[in-house]
Structure formats: structure tokens, C-alpha cells
C-alpha positions as CSV (number, residue, x, y, z in Angstrom):
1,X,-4.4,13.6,10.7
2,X,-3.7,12.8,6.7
3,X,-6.4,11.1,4.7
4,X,-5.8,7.2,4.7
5,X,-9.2,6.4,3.8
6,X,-8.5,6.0,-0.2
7,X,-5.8,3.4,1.1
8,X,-5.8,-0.4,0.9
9,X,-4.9,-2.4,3.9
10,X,-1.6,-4.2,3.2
11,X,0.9,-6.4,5.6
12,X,3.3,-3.9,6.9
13,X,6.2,-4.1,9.6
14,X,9.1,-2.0,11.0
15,X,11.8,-2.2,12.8
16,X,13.7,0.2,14.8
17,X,16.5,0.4,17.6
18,X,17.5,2.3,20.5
19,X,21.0,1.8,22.5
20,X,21.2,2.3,26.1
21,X,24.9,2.8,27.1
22,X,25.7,1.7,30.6
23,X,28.3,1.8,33.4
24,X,29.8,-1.1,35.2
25,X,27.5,-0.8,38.2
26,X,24.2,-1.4,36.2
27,X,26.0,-3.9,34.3
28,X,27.2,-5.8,37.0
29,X,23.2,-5.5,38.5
30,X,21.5,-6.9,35.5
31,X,24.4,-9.7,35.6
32,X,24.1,-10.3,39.0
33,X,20.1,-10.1,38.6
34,X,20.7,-7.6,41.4
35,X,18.5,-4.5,40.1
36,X,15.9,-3.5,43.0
37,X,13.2,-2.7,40.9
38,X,12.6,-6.4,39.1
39,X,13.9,-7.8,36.0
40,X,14.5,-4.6,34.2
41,X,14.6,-6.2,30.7
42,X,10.9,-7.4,31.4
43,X,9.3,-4.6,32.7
44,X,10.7,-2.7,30.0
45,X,10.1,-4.8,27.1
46,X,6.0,-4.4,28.5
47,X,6.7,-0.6,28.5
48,X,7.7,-1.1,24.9
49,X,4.8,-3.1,24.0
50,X,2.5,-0.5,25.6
51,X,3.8,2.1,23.9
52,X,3.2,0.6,20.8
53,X,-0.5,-0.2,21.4
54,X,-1.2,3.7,22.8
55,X,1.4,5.5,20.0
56,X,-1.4,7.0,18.9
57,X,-2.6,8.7,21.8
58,X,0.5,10.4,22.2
59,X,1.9,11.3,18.8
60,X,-0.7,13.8,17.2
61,X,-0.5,12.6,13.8
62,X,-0.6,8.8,14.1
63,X,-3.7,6.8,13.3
64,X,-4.6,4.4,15.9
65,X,-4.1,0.6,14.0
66,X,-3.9,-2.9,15.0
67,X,-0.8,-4.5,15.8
68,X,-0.8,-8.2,15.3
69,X,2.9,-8.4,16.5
70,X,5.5,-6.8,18.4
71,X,8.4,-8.3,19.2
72,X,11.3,-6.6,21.4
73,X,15.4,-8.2,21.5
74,X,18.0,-7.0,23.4
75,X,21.4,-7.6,22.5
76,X,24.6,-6.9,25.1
77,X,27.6,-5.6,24.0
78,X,30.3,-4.8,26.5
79,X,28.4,-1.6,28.2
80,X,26.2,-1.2,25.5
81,X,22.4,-2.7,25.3
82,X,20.9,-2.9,22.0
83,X,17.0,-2.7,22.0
84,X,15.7,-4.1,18.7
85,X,12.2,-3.3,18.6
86,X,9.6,-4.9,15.5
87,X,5.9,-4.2,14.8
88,X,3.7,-5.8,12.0
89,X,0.3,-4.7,11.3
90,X,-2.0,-5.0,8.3
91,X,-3.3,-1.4,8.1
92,X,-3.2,1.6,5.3
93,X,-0.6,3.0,7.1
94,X,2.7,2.0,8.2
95,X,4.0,1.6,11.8
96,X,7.6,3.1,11.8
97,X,6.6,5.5,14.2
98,X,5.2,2.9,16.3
99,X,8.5,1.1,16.0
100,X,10.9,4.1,17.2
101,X,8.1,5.3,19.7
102,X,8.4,1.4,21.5
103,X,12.0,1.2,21.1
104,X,12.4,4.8,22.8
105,X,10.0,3.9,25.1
106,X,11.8,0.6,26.3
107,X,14.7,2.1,26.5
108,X,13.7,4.8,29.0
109,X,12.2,2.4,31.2
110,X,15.5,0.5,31.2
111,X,17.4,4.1,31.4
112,X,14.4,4.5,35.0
113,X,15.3,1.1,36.4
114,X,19.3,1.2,36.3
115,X,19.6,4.7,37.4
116,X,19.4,4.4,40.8
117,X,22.4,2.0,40.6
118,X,24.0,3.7,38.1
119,X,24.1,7.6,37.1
120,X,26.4,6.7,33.9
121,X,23.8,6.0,31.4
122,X,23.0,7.3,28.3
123,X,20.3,6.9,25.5
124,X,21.6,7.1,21.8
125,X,21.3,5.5,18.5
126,X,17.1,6.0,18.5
127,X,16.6,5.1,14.8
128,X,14.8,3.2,12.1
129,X,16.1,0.0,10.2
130,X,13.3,-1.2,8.1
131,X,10.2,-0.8,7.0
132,X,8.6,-2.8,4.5
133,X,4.7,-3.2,3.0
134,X,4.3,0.5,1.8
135,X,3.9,1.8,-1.6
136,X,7.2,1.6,-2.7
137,X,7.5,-1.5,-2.1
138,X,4.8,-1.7,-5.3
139,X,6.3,0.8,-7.3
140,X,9.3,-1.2,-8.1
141,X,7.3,-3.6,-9.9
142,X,6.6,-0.8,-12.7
143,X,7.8,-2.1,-15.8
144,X,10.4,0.5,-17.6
145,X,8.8,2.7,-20.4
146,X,5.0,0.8,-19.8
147,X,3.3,1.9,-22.8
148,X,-0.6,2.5,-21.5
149,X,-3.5,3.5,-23.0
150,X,-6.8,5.2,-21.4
151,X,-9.7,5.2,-23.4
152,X,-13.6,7.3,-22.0
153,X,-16.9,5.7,-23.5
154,X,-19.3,7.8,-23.6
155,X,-21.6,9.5,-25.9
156,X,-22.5,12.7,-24.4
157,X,-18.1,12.5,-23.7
158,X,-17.6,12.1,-27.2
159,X,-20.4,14.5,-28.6
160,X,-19.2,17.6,-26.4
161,X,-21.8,17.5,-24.0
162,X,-20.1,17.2,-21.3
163,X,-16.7,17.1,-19.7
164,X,-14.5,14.3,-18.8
165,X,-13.2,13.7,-15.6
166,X,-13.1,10.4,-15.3
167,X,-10.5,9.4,-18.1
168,X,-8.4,12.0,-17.0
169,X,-8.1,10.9,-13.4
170,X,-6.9,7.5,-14.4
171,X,-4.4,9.3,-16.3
172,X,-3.4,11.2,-13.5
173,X,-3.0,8.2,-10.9
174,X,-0.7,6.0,-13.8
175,X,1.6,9.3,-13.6
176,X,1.7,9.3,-10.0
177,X,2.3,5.3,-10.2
178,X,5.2,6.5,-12.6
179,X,3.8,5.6,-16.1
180,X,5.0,8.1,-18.5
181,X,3.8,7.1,-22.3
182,X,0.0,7.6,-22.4
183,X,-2.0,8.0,-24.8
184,X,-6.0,9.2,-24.1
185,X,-8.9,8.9,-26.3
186,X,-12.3,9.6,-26.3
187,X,-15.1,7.8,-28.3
188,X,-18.4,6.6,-28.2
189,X,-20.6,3.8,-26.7
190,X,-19.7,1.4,-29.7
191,X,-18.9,-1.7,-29.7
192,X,-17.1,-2.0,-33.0
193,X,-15.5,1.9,-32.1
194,X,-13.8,0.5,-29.0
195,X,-12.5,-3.3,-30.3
196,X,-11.2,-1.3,-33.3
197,X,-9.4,1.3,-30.6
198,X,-8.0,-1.7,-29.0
199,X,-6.8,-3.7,-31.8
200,X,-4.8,-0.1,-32.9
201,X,-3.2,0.4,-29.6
202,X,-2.1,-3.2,-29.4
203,X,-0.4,-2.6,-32.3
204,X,1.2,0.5,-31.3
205,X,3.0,-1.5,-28.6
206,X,0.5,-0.3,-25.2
207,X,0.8,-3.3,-22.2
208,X,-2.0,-1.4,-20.5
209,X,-5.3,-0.5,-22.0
210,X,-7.7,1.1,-19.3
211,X,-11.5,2.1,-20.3
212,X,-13.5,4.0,-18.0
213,X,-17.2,3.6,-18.8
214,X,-19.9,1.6,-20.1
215,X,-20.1,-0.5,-17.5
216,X,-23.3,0.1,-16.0
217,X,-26.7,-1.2,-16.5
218,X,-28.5,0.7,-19.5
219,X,-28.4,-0.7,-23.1
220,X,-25.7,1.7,-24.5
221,X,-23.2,0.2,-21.7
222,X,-21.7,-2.5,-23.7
223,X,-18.0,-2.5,-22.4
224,X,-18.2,-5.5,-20.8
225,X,-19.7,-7.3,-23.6
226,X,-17.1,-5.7,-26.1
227,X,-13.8,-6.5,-24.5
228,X,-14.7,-10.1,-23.2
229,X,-14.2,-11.6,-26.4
230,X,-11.1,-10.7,-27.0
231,X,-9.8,-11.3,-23.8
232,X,-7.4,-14.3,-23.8
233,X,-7.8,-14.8,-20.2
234,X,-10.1,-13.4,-17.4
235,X,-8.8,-12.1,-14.0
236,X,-12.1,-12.5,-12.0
237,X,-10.2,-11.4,-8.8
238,X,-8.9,-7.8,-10.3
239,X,-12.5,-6.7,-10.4
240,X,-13.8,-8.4,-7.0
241,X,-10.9,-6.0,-5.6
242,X,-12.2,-3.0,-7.1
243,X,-15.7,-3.7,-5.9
244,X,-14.6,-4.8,-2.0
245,X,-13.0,-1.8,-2.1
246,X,-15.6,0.3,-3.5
247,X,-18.8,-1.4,-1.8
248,X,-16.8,-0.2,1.7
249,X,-17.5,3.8,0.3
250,X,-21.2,2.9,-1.4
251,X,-22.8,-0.1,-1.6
252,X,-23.3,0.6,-5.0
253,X,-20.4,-0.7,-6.2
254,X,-21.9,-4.5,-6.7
255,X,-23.9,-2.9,-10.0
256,X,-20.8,-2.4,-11.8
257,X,-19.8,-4.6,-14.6
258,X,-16.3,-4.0,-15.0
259,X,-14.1,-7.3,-16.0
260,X,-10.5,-7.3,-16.5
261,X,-7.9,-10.1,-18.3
262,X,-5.1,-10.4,-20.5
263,X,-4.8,-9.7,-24.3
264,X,-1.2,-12.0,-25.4
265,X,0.5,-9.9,-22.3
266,X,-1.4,-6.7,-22.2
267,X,-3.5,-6.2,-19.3
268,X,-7.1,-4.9,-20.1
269,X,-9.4,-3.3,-17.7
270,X,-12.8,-1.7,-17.7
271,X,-13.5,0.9,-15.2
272,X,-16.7,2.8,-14.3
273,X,-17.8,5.9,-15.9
274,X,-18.5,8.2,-12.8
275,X,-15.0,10.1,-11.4
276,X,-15.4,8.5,-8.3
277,X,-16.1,4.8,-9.4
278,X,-12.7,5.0,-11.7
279,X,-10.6,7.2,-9.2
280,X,-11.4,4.7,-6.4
281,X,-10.6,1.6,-8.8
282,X,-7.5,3.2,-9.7
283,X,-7.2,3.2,-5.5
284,X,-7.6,0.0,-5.2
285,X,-5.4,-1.4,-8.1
286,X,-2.5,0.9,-8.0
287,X,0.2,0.5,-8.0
288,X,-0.3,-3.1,-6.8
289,X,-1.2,-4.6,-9.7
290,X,1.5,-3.7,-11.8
291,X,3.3,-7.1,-10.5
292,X,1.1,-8.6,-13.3
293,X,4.1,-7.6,-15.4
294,X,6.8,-10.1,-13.5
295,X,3.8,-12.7,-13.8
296,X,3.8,-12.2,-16.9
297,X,7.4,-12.4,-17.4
298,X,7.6,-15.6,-15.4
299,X,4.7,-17.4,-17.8
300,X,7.1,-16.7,-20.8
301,X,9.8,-18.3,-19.0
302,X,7.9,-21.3,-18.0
């Protein structure tokens, strides 16, 4: 199975149909409530239902999930039944498949119960209708030409010791989340260094400033304590996400320090230093909090 374990559990649902064409004989049984083995849209909307719950057991790739709903319509048409079949889950994963596997299955059961009435049925139409609560439905919140701007404290970064990683991970996941015009700079633990650095790339136009490092616990990590002053407002939440989601990997995520707020309409976060602590952050924000940007729109409109 794919990887989900980087994803964020978000309110999905699906909705798929199947069409079960049928001759005059089984049509007249299900009017007639004359079909010898029960109420055949009952015992197949359970076989739907089932099939949702155990989707997983029987398609190879599918992860097992919760399903907090299923819901299963038919709709007759002249010699034509409809099966409209809807999941919803909050998961990392969608549930189309679980959809069009339920709706299949329902209509096989229905095709099992009619056809010793009727030999003139016929299965068609198997497909998906909506999906909704996946990761496009984020990426549309992307504002167009987002100006960001990814900035690496560190000393032993900055001095050629080492490599970074970090910095250029964030960069990578803004990319993938369809951000374009970056710039990326490197500089040391200091406070008057990084304000500066901001203050510039405000001015340059950027709506996004990301740090990554100095967030930590010994004396040269002074991030926090550099960019709260010049936030106008704090997020508190933005940061509580990044560490629920990062305390379920390592439980020590609680000793970070990033914070995150607004600058006039620029959003401002401070990551960890480590590759893991930002990539994972990036996990967990992206691209979900770029709807900041329609806030935002909507406070100027107020």
C-alpha cells in the first residue's frame, strides 16, 4: 500500500452509482413486492454497506478507514434502477473506491435476487460522481503568483559547516503546493540579521515568509523571540497543529517553539531546524493553510 502516514486526517466523502437495467418480470416482482428471496432493495442496500466496511479486505491497495456514513438511494426509472451510493469518512485517504466498490456490490446482489424471475438484466453505468475533502480541494485556495520567502538560521548553515536540508525541503513542498516565486536565504542566529531579512522581503512584495530554525531550546535559538514583535497578530492554532501532528511521530515535538501570525497580510511562520521537524510542519500545514489568503481577503472587505 502507498504511504499515508505524512497525511492529515480531513472530512472526506464520495459518491458513486451503478444502474441495474431490468425486464418487465423483475419489475413487475419488486412492484408487486413478489420477489422470493425478501425485499431485494434491503438485502442489497446491507450488501452495499458491507462492502463498504470490508473494501479493504478485498481491494489490495486500499487502506482499511472508518466510515462514519454510508448512505445507499435507489431511484426507478422505467426498467432502469439507479443505485446511488455515498460514503464519508474523516481519514488521510479518500473513499471513492469504497464508494464504487458498495455501489457495485449493491447492485449485484440486486442483479442475484431478480434473476431467478428475470434472465434480462444487466449491470452498467458503474462510476464515480464526487468526491470531495482531498488535496485539491486545498489547492484551489493558492493565491495566484504568491510571492514566498524561506529563510535557514543557523550558524554552522551560514558559516559552511554544514549542509542545509531543511530550508530546502520547505521549498520543495511550496512547489508541490504550486508556489512558484521563491526566494531562499541563508543567515545566521541573529536577531537583528533575521528582522532586517524580513523587513527586506516585505518590501519586495513576499505574502509568505517561512524560517526554519532557531526554535529550540539553547541560547542562540532566538527565532521566536525575534519575529514575535513584529507580528501584528498571533495564530496560536497554526503551531498547536504542527505540534499534534508532530508529537503523533516523536513526542518531541512539545519542545519546539515555533509561533506563527500575520505581518499587515503576510503570513509569518517559524519552523524547526531539523529536516524532519520542518518537512513534517510543512505536512501538516500544506496546502491547508493557504485559505489564510481568502481570510485575509474577507478582513479587507469587512
Amino acid at each position: 500500500m502507498k504511504d499515508i502516514s505524512w497525511k492529515i486526517k480531513t472530512l472526506r466523502t464520495a459518491t458513486a452509482q451503478a444502474v441495474l437495467k431490468v425486464g418487465n418480470l423483475a419489475k413487475d416482482a419488486i412492484n408487486n413486492k413478489t420477489v422470493p428471496k425478501g425485499d431485494p432493495f434491503e438485502i442489497s442496500k446491507i450488501a452495499g454497506m458491507l462492502a463498504v466496511k470490508n473494501t479493504a479486505g478485498v481491494i489490495p491497495h486500499c487502506h482499511p478507514m472508518p466510515t462514519e456514513n454510508t448512505d445507499i438511494d435507489f431511484e426507478i426509472n422505467g426498467n432502469e434502477i439507479t443505485i446511488k451510493l455515498s460514503v464519508t469518512t474523516i481519514y488521510k485517504t479518500g473513499c471513492e473506491i469504497e464508494a464504487i466498490y458498495g455501489a457495485t456490490t449493491t447492485a449485484v446482489t440486486l442483479y442475484d435476487l431478480l434473476k431467478p424471475i428475470d434472465t434480462d438484466l444487466e449491470i452498467s453505468n458503474i462510476k464515480l460522481l464526487e468526491k470531495r475533502g482531498g488535496k485539491t480541494d486545498f489547492i484551489k485556495d493558492i493565491e495566484p503568483n504568491l510571492q514566498a520567502t524561506v529563510i535557514v538560521m543557523s550558524d554552522s548553515i551560514s558559516a559552511g559547516k554544514k549542509h542545509d536540508k531543511s530550508g530546502k525541503s520547505i521549498v520543495s513542498k511550496l512547489e508541490e503546493c504550486g508556489v512558484s516565486n521563491i526566494s531562499y536565504h541563508i543567515i545566521a542566529d541573529e536577531k537583528e540579521d533575521l528582522q532586517n531579512l524580513v523587513n527586506s522581503s516585505l518590501d519586495n512584495g513576499s505574502k509568505l515568509i517561512i524560517t526554519t530554525g532557531g526554535t529550540g531550546l539553547s541560547p542562540r535559538d532566538i527565532t521566536p523571540e525575534s519575529l514575535q514583535p513584529m507580528l501584528d497578530i498571533e495564530i496560536p492554532g497554526i503551531m498547536e497543529a504542527t505540534r499534534s501532528y508532530g508529537q503523533e511521530r516523536t513526542p518531541y515535538s512539545m519542545l519546539s517553539r515555533g509561533v506563527a501570525g500575520l505581518i499587515n497580510d503576510t503570513l509569518v511562520l517559524a519552523l524547526p531546524g531539523s529536516t524532519k521537524g520542518a518537512s513534517e510542519s510543512m505536512d501538516a500545514l500544506f496546502p491547508y493553510i493557504l485559505h489564510i489568503y481568502r481570510v485575509i481577503k474577507g478582513r479587507r472587505h469587512d
